[in-house]
C-alpha positions as CSV (number, residue, x, y, z in Angstrom):
1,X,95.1,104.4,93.0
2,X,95.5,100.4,93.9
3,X,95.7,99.4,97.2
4,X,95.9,96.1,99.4
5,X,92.5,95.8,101.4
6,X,91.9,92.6,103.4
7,X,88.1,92.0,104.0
8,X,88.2,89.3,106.1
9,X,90.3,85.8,106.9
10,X,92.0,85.0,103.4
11,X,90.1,87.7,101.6
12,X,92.9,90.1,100.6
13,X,92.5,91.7,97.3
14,X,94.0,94.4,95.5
15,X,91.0,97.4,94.6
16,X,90.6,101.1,93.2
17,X,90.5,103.3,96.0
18,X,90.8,107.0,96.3
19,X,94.0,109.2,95.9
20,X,95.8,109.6,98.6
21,X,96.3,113.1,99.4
22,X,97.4,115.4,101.9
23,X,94.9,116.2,104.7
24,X,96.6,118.4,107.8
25,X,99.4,121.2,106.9
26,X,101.9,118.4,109.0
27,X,101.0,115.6,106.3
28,X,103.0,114.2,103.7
29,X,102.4,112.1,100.8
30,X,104.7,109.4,99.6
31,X,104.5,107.2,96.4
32,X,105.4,104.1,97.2
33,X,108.3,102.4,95.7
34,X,108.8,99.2,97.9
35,X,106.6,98.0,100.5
36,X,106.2,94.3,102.2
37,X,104.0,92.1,103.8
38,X,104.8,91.4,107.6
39,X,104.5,88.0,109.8
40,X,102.2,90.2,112.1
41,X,99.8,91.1,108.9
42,X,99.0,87.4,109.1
43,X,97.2,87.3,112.3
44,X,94.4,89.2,110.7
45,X,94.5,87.5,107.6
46,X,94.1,84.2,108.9
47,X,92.0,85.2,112.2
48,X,89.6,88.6,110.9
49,X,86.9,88.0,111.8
50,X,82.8,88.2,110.2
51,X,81.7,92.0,110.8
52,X,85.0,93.1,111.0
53,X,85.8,96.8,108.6
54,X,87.8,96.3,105.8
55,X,91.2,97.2,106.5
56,X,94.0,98.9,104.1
57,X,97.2,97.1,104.7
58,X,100.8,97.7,105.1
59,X,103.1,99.5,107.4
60,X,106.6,99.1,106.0
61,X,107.8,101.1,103.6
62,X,110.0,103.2,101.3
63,X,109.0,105.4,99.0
64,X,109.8,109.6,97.5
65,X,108.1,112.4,99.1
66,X,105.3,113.5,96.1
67,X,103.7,116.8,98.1
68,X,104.5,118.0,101.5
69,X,102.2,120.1,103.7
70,X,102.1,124.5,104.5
71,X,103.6,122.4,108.5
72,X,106.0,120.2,107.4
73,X,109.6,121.7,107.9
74,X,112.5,118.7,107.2
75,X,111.2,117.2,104.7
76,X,111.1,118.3,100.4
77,X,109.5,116.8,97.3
78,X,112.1,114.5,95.9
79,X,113.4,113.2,99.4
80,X,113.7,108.9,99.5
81,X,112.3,108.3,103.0
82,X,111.5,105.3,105.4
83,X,108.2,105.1,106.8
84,X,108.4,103.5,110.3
85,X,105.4,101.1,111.1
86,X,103.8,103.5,113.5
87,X,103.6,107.7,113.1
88,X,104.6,109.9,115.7
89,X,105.4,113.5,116.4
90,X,108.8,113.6,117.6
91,X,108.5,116.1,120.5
92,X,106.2,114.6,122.9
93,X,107.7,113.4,126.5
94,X,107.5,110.0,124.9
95,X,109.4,110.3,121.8
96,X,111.6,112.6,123.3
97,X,112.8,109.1,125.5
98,X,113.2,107.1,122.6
99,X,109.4,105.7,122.7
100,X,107.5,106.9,119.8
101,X,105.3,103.8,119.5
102,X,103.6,105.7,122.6
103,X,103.7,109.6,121.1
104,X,100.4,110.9,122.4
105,X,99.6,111.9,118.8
106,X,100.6,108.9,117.2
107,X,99.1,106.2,115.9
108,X,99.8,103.0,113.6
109,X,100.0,102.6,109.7
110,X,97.4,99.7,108.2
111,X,94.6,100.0,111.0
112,X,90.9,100.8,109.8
113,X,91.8,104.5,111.3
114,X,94.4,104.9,108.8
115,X,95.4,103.5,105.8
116,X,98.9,101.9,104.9
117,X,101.3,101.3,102.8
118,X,100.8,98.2,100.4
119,X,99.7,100.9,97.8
120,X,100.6,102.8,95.1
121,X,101.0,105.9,97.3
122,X,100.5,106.6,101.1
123,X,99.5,109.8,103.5
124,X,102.1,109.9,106.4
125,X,100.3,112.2,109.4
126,X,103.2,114.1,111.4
127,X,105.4,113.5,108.4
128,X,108.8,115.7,110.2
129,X,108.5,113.3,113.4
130,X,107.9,110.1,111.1
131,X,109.9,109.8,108.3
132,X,113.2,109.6,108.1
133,X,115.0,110.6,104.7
134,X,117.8,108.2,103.3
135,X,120.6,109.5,101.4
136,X,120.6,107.6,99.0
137,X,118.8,107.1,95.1
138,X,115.5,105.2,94.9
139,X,117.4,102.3,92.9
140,X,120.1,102.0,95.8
141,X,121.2,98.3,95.7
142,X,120.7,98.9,99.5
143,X,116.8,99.4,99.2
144,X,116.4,95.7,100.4
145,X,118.0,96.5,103.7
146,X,117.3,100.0,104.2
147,X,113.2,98.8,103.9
148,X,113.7,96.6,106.8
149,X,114.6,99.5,109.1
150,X,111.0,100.3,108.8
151,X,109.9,97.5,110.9
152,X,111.9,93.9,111.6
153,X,115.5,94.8,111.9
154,X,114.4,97.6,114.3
155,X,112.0,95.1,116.2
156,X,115.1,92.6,116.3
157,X,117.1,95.4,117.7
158,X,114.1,96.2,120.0
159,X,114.0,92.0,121.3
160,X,117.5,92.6,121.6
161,X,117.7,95.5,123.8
162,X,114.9,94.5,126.3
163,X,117.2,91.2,126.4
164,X,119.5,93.3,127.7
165,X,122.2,91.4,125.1
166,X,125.7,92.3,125.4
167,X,129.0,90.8,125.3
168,X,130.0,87.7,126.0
169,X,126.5,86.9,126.8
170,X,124.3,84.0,125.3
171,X,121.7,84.4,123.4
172,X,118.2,82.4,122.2
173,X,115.8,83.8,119.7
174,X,112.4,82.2,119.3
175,X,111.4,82.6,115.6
176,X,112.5,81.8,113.0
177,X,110.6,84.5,110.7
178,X,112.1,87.6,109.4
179,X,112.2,89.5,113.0
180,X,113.7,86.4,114.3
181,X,116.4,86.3,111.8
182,X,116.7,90.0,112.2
183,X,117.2,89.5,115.9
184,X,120.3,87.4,114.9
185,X,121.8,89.7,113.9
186,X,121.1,92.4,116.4
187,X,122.4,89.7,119.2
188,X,125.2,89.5,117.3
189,X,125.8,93.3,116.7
190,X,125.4,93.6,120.6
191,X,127.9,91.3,121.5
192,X,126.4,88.3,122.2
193,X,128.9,85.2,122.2
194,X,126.5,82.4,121.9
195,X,123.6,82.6,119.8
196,X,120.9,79.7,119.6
197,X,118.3,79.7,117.3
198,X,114.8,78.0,118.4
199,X,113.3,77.1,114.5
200,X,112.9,74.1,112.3
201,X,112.8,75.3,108.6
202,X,115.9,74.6,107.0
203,X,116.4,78.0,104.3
204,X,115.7,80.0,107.7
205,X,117.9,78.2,109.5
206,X,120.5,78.6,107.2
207,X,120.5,82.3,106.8
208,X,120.4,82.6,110.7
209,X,123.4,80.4,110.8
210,X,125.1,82.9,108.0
211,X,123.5,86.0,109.9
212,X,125.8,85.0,113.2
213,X,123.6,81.5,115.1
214,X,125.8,79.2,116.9
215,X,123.4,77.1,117.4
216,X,120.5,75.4,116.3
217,X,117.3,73.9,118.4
218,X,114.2,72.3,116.2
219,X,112.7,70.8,119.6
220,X,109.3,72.8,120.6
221,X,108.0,73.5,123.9
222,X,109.3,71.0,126.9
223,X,111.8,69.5,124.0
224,X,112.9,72.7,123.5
225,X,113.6,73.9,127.4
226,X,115.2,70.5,127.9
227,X,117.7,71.1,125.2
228,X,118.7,74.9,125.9
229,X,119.2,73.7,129.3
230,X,121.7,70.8,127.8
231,X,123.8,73.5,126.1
232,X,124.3,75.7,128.7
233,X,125.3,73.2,131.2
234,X,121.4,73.4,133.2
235,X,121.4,76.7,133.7
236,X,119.7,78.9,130.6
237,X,120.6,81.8,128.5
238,X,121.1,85.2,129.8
239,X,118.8,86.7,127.0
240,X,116.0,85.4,125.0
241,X,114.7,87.2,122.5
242,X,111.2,86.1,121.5
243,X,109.5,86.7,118.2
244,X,106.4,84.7,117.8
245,X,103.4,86.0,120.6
246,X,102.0,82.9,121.3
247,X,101.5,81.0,124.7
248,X,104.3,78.3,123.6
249,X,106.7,81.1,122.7
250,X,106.4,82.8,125.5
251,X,106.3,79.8,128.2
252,X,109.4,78.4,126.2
253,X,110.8,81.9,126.5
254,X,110.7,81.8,130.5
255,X,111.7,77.9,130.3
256,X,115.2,78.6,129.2
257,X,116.1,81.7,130.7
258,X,118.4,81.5,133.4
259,X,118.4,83.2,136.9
260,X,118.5,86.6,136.8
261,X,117.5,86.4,132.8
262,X,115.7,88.7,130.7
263,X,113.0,88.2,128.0
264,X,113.1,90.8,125.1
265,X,109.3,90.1,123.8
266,X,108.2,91.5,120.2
267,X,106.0,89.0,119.3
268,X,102.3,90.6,119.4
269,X,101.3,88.4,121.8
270,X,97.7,86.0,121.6
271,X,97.5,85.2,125.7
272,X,95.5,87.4,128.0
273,X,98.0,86.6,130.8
274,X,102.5,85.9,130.5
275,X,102.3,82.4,130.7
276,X,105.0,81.1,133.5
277,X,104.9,84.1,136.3
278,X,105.4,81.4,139.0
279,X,108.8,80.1,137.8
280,X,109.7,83.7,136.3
281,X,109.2,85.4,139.6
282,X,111.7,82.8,141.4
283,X,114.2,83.1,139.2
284,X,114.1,86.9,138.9
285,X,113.7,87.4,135.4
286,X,113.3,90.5,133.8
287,X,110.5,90.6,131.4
288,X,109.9,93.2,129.0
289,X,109.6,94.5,125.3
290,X,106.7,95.7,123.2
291,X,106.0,97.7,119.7
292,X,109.6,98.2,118.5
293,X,110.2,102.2,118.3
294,X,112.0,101.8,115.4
295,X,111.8,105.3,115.0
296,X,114.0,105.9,117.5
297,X,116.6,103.0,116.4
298,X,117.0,104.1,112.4
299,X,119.7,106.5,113.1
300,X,122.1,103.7,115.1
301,X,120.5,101.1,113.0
302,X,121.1,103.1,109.3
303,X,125.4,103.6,109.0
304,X,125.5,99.7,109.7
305,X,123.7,98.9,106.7
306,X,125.2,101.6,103.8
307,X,128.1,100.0,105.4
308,X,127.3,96.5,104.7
309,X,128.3,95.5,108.3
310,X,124.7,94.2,108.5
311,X,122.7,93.0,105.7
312,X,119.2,92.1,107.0
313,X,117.9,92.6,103.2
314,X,118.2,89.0,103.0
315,X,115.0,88.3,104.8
316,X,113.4,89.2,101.5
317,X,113.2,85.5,99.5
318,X,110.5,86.8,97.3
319,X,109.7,90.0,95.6
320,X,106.2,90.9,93.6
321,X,103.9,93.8,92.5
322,X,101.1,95.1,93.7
323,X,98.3,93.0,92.1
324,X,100.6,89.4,93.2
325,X,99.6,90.6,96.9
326,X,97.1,88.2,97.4
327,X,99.5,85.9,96.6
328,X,102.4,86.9,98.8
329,X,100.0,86.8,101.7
330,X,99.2,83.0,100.7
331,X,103.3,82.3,100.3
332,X,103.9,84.0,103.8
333,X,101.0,82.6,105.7
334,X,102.1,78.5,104.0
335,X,105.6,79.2,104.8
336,X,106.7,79.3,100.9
337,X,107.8,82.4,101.8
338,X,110.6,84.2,104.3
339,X,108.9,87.9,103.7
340,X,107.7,89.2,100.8
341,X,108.8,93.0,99.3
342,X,106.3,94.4,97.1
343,X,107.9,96.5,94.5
344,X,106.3,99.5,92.5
């Protein structure tokens, strides 16, 4: 089968590899119908380093169960499901609180340990505590949408949540990428009254402005602190959501939060150390956030979009096949691009 395999920093290319194929009796195997490439697949594409293993990439997808193993009790061949980016089993103490990103037996899709889902066909490990199935056909004129539950509207939600976003409550998301966007609307789904969006690039601007921003700050760093702080009068938002995981991000992040604030972080971060514990320990901000379990948000996440209250779809501003994956990557990583869907 084709699959995505990035060798080193720019060197993604699309190569024969073997079949997937189902290896434990709790595995199942999914032919991939829609995949996508993710803002956080670009840190290793631009920074992998010399030495480094190949990696097979992708971690978002939806696709038709193909085979299911002698263990695997929810799911059937024929079922449309959502792979979330990370596999988990679904009865450890973790998942049972909502936290499968930290199931003892779980893992993540598109590391060297296991390969993902920018491919023809993928092998999902603990398949009845992983996927989720949709009810709906493969052709749904949803599938834009629906794929996103599989990472960056559930990481928006995630930003959102560690917030702690809620009515009448303003908001600022830093990012302007698809889990920024997505975060837009999950700030507006919770509530918030005021939403400010920290970004510069007018077609993302635009659709966070149609997804529910009130506002709109292209200032970076200092520039940026100084003009949250103008709009809310010199105090800060209550929540900020942040979506990027650099130092800036994050120091910005604590720079416009106001006392008794809280950070929702989703942004892989590239520090060693939070940036800005001095002023975030006097003004008693909460800090938190992490790997989105957006297994645990698909079910709240999922009547919203066959709905249409939410369409997060939109992120997608591009949409290729397999063998224009090099490409994509290029388009993401030079901004040509929102996110890129990779259709079978």
């Amino acid at each position: 089968m084709r699959a995505t395999v990035l060798y080193g920093a720019g060197d993604v290319r699309i190569e024969n590899v073997p079949d997937a194929r189902l290896i434990d009796s709790t595995d199942a195997l999914v032919a991939v119908s829609r995949a996508c490439i993710c803002g956080s697949d670009l840190w290793p594409y631009k920074l992998m380093k010399p030495g480094e293993p190949p990696r097979r990439m992708g971690h978002e997808a939806i696709g038709v169960v193909e085979a299911v193993g002698s263990g695997v009790r929810t799911l059937k061949v024929g079922d449309v499901v959502v792979m979330p980016f990370a596999y988990s089993d679904g009865t450890c103490a973790f998942c049972h609180e909502g936290l499968h990103t930290s199931c003892v037996h779980g893992g993540f899709f598109g590391t060297v340990e296991l390969p993902g889902a920018q491919a023809e066909a993928v092998r999902i490990p603990l398949a009845d505590g992983t996927l989720v199935v949709l009810p709906v056909r493969e052709d749904d004129a949803l599938m834009a949408s629906l794929l996103t539950l599989s990472d960056v509207m559930g990481t928006g939600h995630h930003a959102a949540r560690a917030a702690k976003v809620g009515p009448g409550k303003t908001a600022a998301v830093i990012g302007d990428g698809a889990v920024g966007l997505c975060a837009v609307i999950a700030a507006r789904r919770l509530g918030a009254e005021r939403i400010m969006i920290l970004g510069r690039h007018p077609d993302r601007i635009a659709l966070a402005k149609e997804f529910g921003a009130t506002d709109v700050v292209s200032e970076r760093s200092d520039g940026a602190i100084e003009r949250v702080r103008t709009l809310t009068g010199g105090f800060g938002v209550h929540s900020v959501l942040e979506c990027v995981g650099t130092d800036e991000a994050m120091r910005t992040a604590i720079g416009i939060a106001r006392p008794g604030g809280a950070v929702g972080r989703v942004g892989v971060p590239h520090y060693e150390a939070i940036p800005g514990s001095e002023p975030a320990f006097y003004n008693n901000l909460t800090i938190s956030g992490g790997p989105a379990p957006v297994r645990a948000y698909i079910q709240e996440l999922l009547p919203d979009v066959l709905e249409g209250k939410i369409e997060p779809g939109r992120v997608f501003d591009r949409v290729i096949g397999l063998d224009q994956v090099p490409d994509g990557y290029r388009a993401m990583n030079e901004r040509e691009a929102i996110k890129v869907m990779v259709k079978a």
